[in-house]
C-alpha positions in Angstrom: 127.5 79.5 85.9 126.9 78.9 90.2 124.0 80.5 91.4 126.2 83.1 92.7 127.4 84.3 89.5 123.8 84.1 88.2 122.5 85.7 91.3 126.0 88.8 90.8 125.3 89.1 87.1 121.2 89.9 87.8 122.5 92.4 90.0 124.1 94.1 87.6 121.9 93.5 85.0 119.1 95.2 87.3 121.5 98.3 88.0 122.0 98.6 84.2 118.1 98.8 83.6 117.8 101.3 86.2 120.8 103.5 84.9 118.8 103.6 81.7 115.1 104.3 83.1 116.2 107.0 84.9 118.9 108.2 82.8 116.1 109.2 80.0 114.5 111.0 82.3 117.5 112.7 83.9 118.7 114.3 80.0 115.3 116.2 80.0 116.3 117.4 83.7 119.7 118.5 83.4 122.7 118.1 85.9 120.6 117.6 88.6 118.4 114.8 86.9 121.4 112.8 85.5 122.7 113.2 89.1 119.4 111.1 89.9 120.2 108.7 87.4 123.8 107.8 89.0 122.1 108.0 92.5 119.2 105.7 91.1 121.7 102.8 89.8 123.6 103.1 93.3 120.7 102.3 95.0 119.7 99.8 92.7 123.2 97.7 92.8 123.4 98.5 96.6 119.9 96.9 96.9 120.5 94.5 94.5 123.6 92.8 95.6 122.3 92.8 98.9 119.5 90.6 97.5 122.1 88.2 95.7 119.9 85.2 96.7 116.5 86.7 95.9 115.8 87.1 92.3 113.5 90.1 91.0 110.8 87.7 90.0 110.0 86.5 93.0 110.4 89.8 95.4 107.8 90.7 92.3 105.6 87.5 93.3 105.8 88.3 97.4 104.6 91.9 96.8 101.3 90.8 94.6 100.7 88.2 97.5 101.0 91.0 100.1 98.7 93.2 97.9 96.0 90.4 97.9 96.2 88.6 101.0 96.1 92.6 102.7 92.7 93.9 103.3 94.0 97.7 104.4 92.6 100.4 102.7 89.5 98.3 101.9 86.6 100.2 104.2 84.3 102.2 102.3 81.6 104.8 103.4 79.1 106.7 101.6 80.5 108.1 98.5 80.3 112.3 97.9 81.6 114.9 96.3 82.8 118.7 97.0 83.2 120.8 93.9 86.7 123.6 95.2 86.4 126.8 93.8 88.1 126.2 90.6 85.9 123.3 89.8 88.0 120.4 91.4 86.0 117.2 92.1 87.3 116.4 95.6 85.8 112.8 96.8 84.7 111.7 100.2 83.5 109.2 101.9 81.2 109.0 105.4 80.5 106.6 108.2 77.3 106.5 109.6 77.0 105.7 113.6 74.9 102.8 113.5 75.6 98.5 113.1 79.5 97.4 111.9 79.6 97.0 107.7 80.4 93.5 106.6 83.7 95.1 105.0 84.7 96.4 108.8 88.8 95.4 109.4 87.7 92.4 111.6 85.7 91.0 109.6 88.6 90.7 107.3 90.6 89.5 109.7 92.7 92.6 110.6 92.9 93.2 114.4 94.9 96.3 115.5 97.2 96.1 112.5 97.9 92.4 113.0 97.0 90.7 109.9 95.7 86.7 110.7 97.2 84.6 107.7 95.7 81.8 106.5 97.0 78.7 107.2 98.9 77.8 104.1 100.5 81.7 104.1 103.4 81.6 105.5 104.3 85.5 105.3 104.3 86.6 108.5 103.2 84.7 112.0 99.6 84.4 112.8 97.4 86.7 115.6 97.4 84.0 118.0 94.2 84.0 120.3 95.0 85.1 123.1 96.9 88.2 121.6 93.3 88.3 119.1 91.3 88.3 121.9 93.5 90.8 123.8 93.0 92.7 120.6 89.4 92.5 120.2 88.7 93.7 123.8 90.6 96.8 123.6 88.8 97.6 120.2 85.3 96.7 122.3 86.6 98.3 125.1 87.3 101.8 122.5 83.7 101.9 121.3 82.5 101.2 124.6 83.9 104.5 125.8 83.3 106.6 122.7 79.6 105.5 123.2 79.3 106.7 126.6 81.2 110.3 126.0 78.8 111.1 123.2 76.0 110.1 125.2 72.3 109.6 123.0 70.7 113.9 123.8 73.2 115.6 122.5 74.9 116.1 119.0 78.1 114.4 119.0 80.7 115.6 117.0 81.6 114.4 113.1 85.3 113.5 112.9 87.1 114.4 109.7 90.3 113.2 108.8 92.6 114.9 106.4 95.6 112.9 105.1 99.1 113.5 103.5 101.6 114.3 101.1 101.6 110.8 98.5 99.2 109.5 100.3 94.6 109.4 100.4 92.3 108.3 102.0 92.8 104.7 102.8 96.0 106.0 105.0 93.6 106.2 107.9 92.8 102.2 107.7 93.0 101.7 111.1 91.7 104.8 113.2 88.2 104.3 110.8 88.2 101.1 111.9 87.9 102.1 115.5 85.5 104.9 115.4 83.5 103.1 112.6 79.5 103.0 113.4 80.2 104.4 116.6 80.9 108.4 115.6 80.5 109.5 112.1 83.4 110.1 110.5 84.4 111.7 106.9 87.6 110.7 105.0 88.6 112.7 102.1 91.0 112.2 99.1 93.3 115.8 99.1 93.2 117.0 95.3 95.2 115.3 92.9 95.4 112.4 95.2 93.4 109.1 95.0 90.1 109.2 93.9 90.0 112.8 93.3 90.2 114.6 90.5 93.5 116.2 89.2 93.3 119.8 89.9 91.9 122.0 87.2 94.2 124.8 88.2 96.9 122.8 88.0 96.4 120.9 84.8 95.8 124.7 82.8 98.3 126.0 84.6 96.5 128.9 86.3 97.2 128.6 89.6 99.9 126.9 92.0 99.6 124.4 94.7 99.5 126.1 98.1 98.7 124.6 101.5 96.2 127.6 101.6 94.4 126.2 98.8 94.3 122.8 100.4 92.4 124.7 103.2 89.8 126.1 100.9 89.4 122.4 99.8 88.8 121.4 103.1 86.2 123.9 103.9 84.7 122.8 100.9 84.5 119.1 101.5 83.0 120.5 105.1 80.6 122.5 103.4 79.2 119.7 101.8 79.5 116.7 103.9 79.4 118.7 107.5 76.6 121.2 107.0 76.0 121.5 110.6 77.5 120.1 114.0 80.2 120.1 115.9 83.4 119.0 113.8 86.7 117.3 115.4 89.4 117.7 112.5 92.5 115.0 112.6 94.9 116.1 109.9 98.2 113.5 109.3 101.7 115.8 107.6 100.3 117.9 104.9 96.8 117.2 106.2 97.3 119.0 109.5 99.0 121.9 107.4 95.9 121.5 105.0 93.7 122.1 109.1 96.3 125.1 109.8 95.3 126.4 106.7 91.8 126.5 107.6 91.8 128.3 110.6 94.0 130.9 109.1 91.5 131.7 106.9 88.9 130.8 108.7 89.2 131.9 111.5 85.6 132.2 112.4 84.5 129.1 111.1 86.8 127.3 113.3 85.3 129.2 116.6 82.0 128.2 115.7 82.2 124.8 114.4 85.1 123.0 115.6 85.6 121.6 118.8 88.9 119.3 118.6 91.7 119.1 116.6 94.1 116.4 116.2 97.9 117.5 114.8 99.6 114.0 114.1 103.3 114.0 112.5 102.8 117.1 111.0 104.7 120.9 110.8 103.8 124.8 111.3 106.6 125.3 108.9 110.4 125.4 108.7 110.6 122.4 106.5 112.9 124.0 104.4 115.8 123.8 107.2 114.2 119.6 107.6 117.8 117.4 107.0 115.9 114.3 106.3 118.4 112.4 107.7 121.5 113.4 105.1 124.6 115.0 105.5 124.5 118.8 106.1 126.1 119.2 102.9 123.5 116.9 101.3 120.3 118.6 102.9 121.8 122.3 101.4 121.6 120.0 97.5 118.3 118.4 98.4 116.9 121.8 98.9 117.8 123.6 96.0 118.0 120.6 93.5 114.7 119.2 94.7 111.8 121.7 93.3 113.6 121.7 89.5 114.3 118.4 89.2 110.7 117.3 90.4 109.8 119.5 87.7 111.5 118.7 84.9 110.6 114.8 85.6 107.4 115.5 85.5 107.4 116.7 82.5 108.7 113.2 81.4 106.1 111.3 83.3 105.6 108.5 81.2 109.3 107.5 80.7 109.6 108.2 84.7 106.7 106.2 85.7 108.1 103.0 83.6 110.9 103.6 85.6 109.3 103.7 89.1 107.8 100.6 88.2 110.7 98.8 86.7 112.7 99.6 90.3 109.4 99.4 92.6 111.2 96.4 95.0 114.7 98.3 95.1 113.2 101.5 96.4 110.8 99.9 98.6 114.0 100.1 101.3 114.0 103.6 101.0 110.0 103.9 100.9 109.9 102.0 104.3 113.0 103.8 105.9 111.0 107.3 105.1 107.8 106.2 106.9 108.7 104.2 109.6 111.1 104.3 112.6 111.4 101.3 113.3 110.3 99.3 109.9 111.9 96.0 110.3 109.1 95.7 112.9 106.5 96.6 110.6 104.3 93.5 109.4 105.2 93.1 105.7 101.1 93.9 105.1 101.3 96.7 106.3 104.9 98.1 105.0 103.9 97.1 101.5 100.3 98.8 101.7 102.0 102.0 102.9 104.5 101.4 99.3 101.3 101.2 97.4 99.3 104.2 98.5 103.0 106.6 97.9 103.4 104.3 94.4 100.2 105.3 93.4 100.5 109.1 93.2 101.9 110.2 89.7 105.7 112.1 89.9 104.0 115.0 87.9 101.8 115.2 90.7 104.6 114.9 93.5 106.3 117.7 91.8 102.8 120.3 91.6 102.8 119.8 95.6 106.7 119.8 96.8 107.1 123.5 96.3 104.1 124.9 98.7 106.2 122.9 101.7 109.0 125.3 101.4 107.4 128.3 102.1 104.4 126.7 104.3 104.1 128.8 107.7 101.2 128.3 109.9 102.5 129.5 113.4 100.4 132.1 114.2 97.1 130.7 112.7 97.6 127.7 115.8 96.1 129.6 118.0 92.7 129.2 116.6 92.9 125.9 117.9 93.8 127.3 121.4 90.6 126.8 123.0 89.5 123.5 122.3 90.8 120.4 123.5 94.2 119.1 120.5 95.9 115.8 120.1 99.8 116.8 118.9 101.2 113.2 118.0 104.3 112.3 116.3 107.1 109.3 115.6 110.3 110.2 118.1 112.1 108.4 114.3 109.8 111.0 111.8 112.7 112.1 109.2 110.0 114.0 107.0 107.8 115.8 110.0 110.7 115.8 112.8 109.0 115.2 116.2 110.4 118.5 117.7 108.1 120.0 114.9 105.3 118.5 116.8 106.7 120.1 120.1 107.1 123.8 118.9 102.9 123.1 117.8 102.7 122.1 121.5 104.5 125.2 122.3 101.5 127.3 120.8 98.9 125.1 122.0 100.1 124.6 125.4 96.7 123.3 126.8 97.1 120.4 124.1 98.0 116.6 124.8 101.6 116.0 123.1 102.4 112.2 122.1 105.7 111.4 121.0 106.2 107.9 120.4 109.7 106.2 120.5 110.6 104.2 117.5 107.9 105.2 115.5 108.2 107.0 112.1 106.1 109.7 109.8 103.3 107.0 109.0 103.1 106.3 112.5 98.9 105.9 112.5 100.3 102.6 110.4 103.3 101.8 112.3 101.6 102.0 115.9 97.6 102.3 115.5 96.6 101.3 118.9 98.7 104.1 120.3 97.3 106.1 117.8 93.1 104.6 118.6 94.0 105.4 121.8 95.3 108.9 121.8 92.1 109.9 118.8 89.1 108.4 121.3 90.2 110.1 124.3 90.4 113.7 122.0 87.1 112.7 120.7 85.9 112.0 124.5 87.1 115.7 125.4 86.0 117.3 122.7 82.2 115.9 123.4 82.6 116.9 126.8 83.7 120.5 126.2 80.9 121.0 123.5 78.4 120.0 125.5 79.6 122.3 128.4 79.8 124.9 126.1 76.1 124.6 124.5 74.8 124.3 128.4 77.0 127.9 129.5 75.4 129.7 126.3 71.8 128.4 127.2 
């Protein structure tokens, strides 16, 4: 047998094995989930024989190097927790102002999402010096500013950053490397997602995931790890619905406390009419198969999991064409740390959270964000979070900065984090301005 033929009959082999993973699954979920199954082993021989010269063993090889030669999602604060109200261990982490940790993305060798390989990887190209230097400056040149806006009388402001759908934490690699140990920060895991716990009212089956619920989680992590300041809150898709949320019922809290907000690739609602880039036809299916299939697979999660990571290469394609605009672009470090923080959330969790979207509408409770300074940002490519989302925000908040950057997609604070650095300091620079303005008018 040629290398062709060996190459053609792995292909099919590998489209086989995925028929069968998902099939399993798709008996217990009806139609709809054997419809997954057909769409699964498409993908799979599409993928597949497009791969004829690259068996699975090695693409399996390359994405365990990626995962250990990567150092993103590796910066760790101060470890806390927030109880919600129906007992929910939600985790966080802080950064202190103060000297650069060991563990800082530099000192990993990570400048500005540029990873610099050793010299017998052979991955991707190296940061060169003059484009590390370059690099290096701007990141100096970031703090620099932050520590002049916040200035050393007043209270400067703690920045908390919420993060998506399938995502945690870790998602916000490269903004906590710029503002870390120059303005504290907090990052914290949504529930059910990283290192918090799995939601108690979700696991007895009491109560339903909501994005309002998400914003009584946030005012609970605030509660405990923001007791008193000023706050600037940066929410990323279902994190700046989680911030919407807030204010809505909130409302107060928000007047009082927070003095910036930062909206990036995220929605006020509507998503039910989002096409995701399908077919008209297609987006009416996706809609109405979507919530009961999700369902009924996670009911099956162990024989869907073994699937997911049976096909974990062939559906990186459609992982990376779902978060980034432009991801041929993308260093591979990065694209396959984005893979790992959406492969590590559990498909009975994706399908607990993929129902609140649908009826998520936040319009009105914008304009509690009306009178302090906002950053609306999103990817001009964003299939999940559409960019002209991001502009009907702007719409409400017309006294906020609107970013939308060509090319880029819904992880865009992965995809272009210098853009991004640059876009959160200058918020955080108005924001410290207009607190202290406002402390001196009410003395």
């Amino acid at each position: 047998m040629t290398e062709g033929q060996e190459a053609a009959a792995q292909a099919v082999e590998t489209a086989a094995e995925v028929a069968g993973n998902w099939a399993k699954a798709g008996r217990h979920a009806g139609v709809a989930g054997a419809a997954i199954g057909v769409v699964a082993a498409g993908a799979a021989a599409g993928v597949a024989i497009e791969r004829l010269t690259v068996g699975r063993g090695m693409r399996r090889r390359a994405r365990l190097a990626l995962d250990a030669a990567g150092p993103y999602g590796t910066l760790r604060g101060t470890p806390g927790a927030a109880v919600a109200e129906d007992g929910t261990e939600l985790y966080y982490e802080v950064d202190e102002p103060g000297p650069p940790e060991k563990d800082d993305a530099a000192a990993k060798g990570v400048v500005n999402g540029k990873h610099k390989h050793g010299k017998n990887d052979r991955s991707a190209k190296p940061v060169r010096g003059k484009e590390a230097r370059a690099a290096q400056e701007a990141h100096g040149g970031l703090r620099k500013r932050l520590t002049a806006a916040l200035g050393r009388r007043s209270q400067a402001p703690t920045v908390v950053f919420s993060h998506g759908y399938c995502l945690s934490q870790d998602s916000w690699h490269f903004q906590r490397s710029a503002l870390r140990g120059t303005v504290r920060t907090v990052h914290w895991d949504q529930r059910s997602h990283g290192r918090s716990s799995r939601g108690h009212g979700q696991i007895d089956g009491t109560e339903p995931v909501t994005i309002d619920l998400l914003g009584r989680d946030l005012k609970a992590v605030l509660d405990a790890a923001v007791p008193e300041g000023p706050i600037v809150l940066v929410g990323h898709s279902m994190g700046g619905m989680t911030v919407m949320a807030l204010a809505d019922q909130f409302p107060e809290y928000v007047a009082q406390r927070v003095v910036g907000v930062a909206l990036i690739g995220t929605s006020a609602g509507r998503l039910s009419e989002v096409g995701f880039g399908l077919p008209s036809m297609g987006v009416k299916a996706f809609h109405w198969l979507a919530p009961g299939v999700l369902k009924a697979l996670g009911w099956q999660r162990e024989i869907v999991e073994r699937g997911r990571r049976a096909t974990a290469d062939l559906f990186a394609g459609l992982i990376k064409r779902y978060s980034f605009g432009t991801p041929e672009k993308v260093d591979p470090g990065i694209a396959r740390f984005g893979e790992r923080l959406i492969e590590a959330t559990p498909i009975d969790v994706v399908a607990e959270f993929f129902p609140a979207f649908a009826v998520h509408d936040k319009t009105e409770a914008l304009v509690a964000y009306d009178a302090v300074p906002a950053l609306v940002l999103a990817g001009e490519s964003d299939l999940i979070t559409p960019a002209d989302h991001s502009r009907t925000i702007a719409e409400v908040l017309p006294d906020a900065e609107l970013v939308c950057v060509p090319g880029a997609g819904h992880l865009v604070m992965l995809e272009r984090p210098e853009l991004v650095n640059e876009h959160l300091v200058s918020l955080v620079e108005r924001a410290s301005a207009a607190a202290r303005s406002s402390r001196h008018a009410r003395a």
